[in-house]
C-alpha positions in Angstrom: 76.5 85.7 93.7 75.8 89.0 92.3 79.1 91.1 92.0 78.4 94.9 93.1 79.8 98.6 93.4 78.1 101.0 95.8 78.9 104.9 95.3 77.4 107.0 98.1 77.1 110.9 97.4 76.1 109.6 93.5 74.1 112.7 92.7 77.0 115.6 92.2 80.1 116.1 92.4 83.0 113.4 92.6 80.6 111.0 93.6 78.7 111.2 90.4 82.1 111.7 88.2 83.1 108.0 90.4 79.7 106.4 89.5 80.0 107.2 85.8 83.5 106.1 85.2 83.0 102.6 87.0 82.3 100.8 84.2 85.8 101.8 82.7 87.6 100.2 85.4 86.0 97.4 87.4 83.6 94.8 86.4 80.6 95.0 88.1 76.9 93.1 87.5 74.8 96.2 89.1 75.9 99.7 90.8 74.2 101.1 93.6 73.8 104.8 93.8 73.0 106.3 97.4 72.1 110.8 98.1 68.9 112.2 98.9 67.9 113.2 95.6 65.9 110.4 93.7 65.6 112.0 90.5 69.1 112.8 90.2 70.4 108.9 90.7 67.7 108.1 87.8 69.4 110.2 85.4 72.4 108.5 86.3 71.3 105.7 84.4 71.0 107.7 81.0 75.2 107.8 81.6 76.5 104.3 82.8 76.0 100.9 81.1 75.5 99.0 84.4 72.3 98.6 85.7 71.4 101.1 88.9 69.7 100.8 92.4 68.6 103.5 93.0 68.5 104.3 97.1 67.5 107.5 98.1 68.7 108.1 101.5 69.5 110.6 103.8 72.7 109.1 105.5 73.1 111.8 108.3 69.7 109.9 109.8 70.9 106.7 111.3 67.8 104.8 110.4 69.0 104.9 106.6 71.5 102.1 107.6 68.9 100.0 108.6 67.5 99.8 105.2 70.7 99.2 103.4 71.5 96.3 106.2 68.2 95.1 105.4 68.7 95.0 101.1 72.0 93.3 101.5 70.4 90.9 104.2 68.1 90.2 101.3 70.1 90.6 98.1 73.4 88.8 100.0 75.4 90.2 97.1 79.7 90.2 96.9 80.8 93.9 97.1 83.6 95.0 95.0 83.9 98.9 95.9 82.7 100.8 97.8 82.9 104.8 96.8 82.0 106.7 100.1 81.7 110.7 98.3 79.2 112.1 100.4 79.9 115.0 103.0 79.8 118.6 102.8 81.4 121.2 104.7 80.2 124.9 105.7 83.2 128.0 105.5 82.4 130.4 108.4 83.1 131.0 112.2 82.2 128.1 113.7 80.0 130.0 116.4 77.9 131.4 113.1 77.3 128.1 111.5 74.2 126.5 112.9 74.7 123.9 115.3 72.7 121.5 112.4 75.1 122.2 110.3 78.4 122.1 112.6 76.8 118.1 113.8 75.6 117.4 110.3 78.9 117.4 109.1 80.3 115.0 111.8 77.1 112.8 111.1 77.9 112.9 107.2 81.4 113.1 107.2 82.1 111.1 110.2 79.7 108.6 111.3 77.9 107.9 108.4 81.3 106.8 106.3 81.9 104.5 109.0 78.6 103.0 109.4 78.6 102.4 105.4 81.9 100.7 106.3 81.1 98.4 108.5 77.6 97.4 107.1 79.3 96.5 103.6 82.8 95.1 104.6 80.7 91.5 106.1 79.7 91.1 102.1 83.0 92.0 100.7 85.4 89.1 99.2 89.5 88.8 98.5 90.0 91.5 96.1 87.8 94.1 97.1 88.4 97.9 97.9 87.6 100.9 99.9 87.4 104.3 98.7 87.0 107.4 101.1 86.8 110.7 100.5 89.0 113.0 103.0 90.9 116.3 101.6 94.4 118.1 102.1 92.5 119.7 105.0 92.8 116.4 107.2 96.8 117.8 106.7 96.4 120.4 109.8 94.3 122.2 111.8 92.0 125.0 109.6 90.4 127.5 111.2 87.4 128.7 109.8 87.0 125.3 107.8 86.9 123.8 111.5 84.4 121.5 111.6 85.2 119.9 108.0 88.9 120.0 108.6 88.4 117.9 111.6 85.9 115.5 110.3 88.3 114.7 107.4 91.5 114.4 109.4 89.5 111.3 110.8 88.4 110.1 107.7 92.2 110.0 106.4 93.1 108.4 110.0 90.8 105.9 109.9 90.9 105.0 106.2 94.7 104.2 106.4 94.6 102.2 109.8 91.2 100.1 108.6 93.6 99.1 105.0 96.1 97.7 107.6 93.5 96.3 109.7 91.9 94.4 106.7 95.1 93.3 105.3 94.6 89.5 105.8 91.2 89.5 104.3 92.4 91.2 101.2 90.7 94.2 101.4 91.8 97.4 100.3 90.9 101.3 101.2 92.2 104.6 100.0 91.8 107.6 100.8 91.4 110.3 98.8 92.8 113.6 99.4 91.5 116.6 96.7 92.4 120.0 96.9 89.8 122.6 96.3 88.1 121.1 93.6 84.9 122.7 91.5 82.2 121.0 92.0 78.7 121.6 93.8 80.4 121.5 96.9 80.5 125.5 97.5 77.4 125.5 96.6 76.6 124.5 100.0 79.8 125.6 101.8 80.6 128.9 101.2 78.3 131.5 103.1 77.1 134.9 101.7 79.7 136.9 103.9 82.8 135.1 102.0 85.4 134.0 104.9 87.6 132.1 102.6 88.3 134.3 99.5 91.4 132.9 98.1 91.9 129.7 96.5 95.6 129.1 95.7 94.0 126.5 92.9 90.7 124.8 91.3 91.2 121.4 90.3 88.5 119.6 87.5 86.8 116.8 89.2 87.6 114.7 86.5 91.1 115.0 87.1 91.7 114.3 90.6 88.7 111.2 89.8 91.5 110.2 87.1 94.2 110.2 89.3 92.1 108.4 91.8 91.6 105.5 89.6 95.1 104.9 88.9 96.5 105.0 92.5 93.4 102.4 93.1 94.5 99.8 90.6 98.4 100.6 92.1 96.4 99.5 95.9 97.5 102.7 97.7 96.4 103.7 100.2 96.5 107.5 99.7 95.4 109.3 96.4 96.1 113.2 95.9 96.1 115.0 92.4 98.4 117.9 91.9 100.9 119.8 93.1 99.5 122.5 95.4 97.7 119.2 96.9 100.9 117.4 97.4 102.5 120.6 98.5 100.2 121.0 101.4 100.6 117.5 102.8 104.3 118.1 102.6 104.2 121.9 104.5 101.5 119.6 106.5 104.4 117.7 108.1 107.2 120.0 108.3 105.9 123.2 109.7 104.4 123.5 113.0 100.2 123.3 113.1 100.6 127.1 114.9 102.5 128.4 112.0 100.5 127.1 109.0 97.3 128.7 110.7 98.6 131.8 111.0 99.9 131.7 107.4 96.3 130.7 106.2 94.7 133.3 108.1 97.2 136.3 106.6 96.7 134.3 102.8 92.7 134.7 103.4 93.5 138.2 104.7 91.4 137.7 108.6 92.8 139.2 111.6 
């Protein structure tokens, strides 16, 4: 039986800086890479020593699942890890984002991570793990990051109850918690106008990947990289939801 990783979001980002640091810390016989863009999961082979898959899906389209249902009907390989990174997220009012965009990110963020769940979980052994991307903003309620904030509060939620749930079988998930990271990401999320102008800090993808790694091989269930990260998640729990909003709306400066 053919030993696999699968990495969703492969093309950019922390999904790409996961995909490329595999091979330094499980053993896998093949990786496959999942995003829309083709050519950029080829290139990923130029960078890794495992052989790729290459899937180009959109996973916002529910069909998509299908086809990956249908290669591991096929293949029937064992999955090791499984690296959901894809989601994006849109900064704005939530009445000016589109409503494309404002279900797009529940369908990325949300339902797709679940589906690739539970479509790969049936071919994983004893010994295999979960990873999940949420973010400190699954910590409280952020307005004007609405919509993403939301979807990724359910993403930490769910991650942490399904590593309990899967206990018995051996399985393990984390989830990982960034805080605003550089990556491609704001490429996509931040709008012309600027909403959110202040970022308290700008982690290196590597890093919080790093970090990621180790609390992995420690089977946590919870991975977040630095201090202004860990700081949130503490102010997260000890100050009311009402205050911290109002405090994020004077720091960003909107009445």
């Amino acid at each position: 039986m053919k030993n696999i990783a699968i990495v969703t979001g492969a093309s950019s980002g922390m999904g790409k800086e996961f995909a490329t640091t595999v091979q330094d810390n499980i053993s896998v016989d093949e990786m496959w890479v999942i995003a829309r863009r083709k050519e950029r999961l080829e290139e990923l082979q130029k960078e890794v020593n495992i052989p790729l898959k290459v899937i180009a899906l959109d996973l916002s389209i529910d069909e998509s699942f299908k086809k990956i249902g249908d290669l591991l009907k096929k293949e029937k390989p064992s999955i090791k890890l499984l690296i959901n990174a894809s989601g994006y997220g849109k900064f704005e009012k939530i009445t000016s984002i589109s409503n494309e965009d404002n279900m797009g990110m529940i369908d990325l963020n949300v339902k797709a991570l679940t589906n690739m769940c539970l479509t790969c979980i049936p071919y994983m052994q004893r010994g295999s793990q979960i990873i999940n991307f949420a973010s400190v903003a699954a910590f409280q309620p952020v307005p004007y990051i609405n919509v993403y904030a939301a979807t990724k509060a359910y993403v930490l939620s769910f991650s942490r109850s399904l590593n309990v749930e899967l206990k018995n079988e051996g399985i393990k998930v984390l989830a990982v918690c960034p805080f605003w990271t550089k990556t491609e990401f704001f490429d996509r999320a931040v709008t012309e106008n600027k909403v959110i102008k202040k970022y308290v800090a700008m982690y290196n993808s590597k890093d919080v990947v790093k970090k990621a790694w180790k609390d992995y091989k420690k089977g946590k269930d919870i991975s977040i990289y630095g201090f202004n990260a860990n700081l949130q998640r503490v102010i997260g729990k000890l100050l009311p939801h009402r205050l911290i909003m109002s405090l994020w709306l004077k720091q960003q400066k909107i009445k």
